[in-house]
C-alpha positions in Angstrom: 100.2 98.4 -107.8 96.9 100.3 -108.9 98.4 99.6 -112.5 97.7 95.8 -112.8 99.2 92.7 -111.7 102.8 92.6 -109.5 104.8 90.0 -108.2 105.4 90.2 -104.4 108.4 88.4 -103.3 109.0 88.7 -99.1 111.8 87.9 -97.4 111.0 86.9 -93.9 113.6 86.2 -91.4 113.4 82.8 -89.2 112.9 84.4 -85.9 110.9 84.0 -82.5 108.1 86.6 -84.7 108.0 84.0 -87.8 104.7 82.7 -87.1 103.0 86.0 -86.9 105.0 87.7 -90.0 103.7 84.7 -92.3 100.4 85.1 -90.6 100.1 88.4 -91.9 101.5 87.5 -95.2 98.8 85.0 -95.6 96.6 88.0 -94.4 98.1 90.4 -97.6 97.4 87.2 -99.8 93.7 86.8 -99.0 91.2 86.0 -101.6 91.4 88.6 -104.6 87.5 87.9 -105.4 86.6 89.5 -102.0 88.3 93.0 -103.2 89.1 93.7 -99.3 92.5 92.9 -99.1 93.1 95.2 -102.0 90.7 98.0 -100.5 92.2 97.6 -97.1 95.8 98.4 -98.9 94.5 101.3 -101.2 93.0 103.0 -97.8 96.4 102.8 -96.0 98.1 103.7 -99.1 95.8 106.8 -99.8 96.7 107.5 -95.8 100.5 107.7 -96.6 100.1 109.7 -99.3 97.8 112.3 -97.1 101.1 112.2 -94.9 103.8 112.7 -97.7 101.6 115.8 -98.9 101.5 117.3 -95.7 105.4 116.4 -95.2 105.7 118.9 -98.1 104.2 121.3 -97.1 100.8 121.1 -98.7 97.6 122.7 -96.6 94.9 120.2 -95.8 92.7 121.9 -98.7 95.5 121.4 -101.5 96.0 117.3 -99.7 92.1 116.7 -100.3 92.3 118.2 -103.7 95.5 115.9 -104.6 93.7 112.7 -102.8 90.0 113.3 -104.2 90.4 116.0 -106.9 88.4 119.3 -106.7 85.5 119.4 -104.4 83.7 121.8 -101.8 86.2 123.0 -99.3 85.8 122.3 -96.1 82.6 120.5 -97.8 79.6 119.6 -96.4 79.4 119.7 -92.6 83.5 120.2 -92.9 83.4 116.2 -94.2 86.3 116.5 -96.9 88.7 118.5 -94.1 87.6 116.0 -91.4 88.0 113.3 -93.8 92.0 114.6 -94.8 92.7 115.2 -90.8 91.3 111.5 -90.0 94.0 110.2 -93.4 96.8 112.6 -92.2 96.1 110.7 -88.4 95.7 107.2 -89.9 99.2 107.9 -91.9 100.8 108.7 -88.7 99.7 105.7 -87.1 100.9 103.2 -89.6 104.3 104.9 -90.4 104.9 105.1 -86.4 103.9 100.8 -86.6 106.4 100.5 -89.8 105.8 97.6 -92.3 103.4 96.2 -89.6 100.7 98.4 -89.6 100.1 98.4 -93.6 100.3 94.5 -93.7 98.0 94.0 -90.6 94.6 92.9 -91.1 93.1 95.1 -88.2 94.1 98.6 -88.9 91.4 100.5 -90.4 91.7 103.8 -92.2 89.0 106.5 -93.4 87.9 106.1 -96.6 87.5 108.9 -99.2 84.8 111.6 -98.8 81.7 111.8 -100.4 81.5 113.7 -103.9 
């Protein structure tokens, strides 16, 4: 997605949940000018990947350095390893909610650390 424009097609079953799947597609669609809908994903996305690296064994220093390149380890005030812990969390939380938590609206995740 980073790469430039996709098509998104969803397939939505017609269920007693309808209304509040196409709520949160209309959510996923929101205004590209306002650059939050796009954020929003890019946080939870960065969030899974903190996960994945983790998953494979990678040590919270080598998961910031893959997430925000090479930096002060634990950095200032230990914000960089704080900052991975918080992603690693976040990811947790969203793969635990499944396809829900990344399209929801309400889930905030931690955003990258300072340089």
């Amino acid at each position: 997605m980073l790469a430039g424009p996709v098509c998104l097609r969803f397939d939505v079953a017609d269920d007693s949940r309808l209304a509040v799947k196409l709520e949160a597609i209309m959510a996923f669609r929101a205004p590209a000018g306002t650059g939050r809908a796009f954020a929003s994903l890019a946080q939870k996305l960065q969030a899974l990947h903190a996960v994945d690296a983790r998953n494979a064994g990678a040590s919270l220093k080598e998961t910031a350095e893959f997430l925000f390149g090479q930096g002060d380890w634990p950095g200032d005030g230990e914000h960089r390893k704080s900052c991975v812990r918080r992603l690693v969390e976040t990811g947790m939380r969203l793969i635990h909610a499944g396809p829900r938590g990344v399209l929801e609206k309400k889930r905030r995740v931690q955003s990258a650390p300072r340089a």
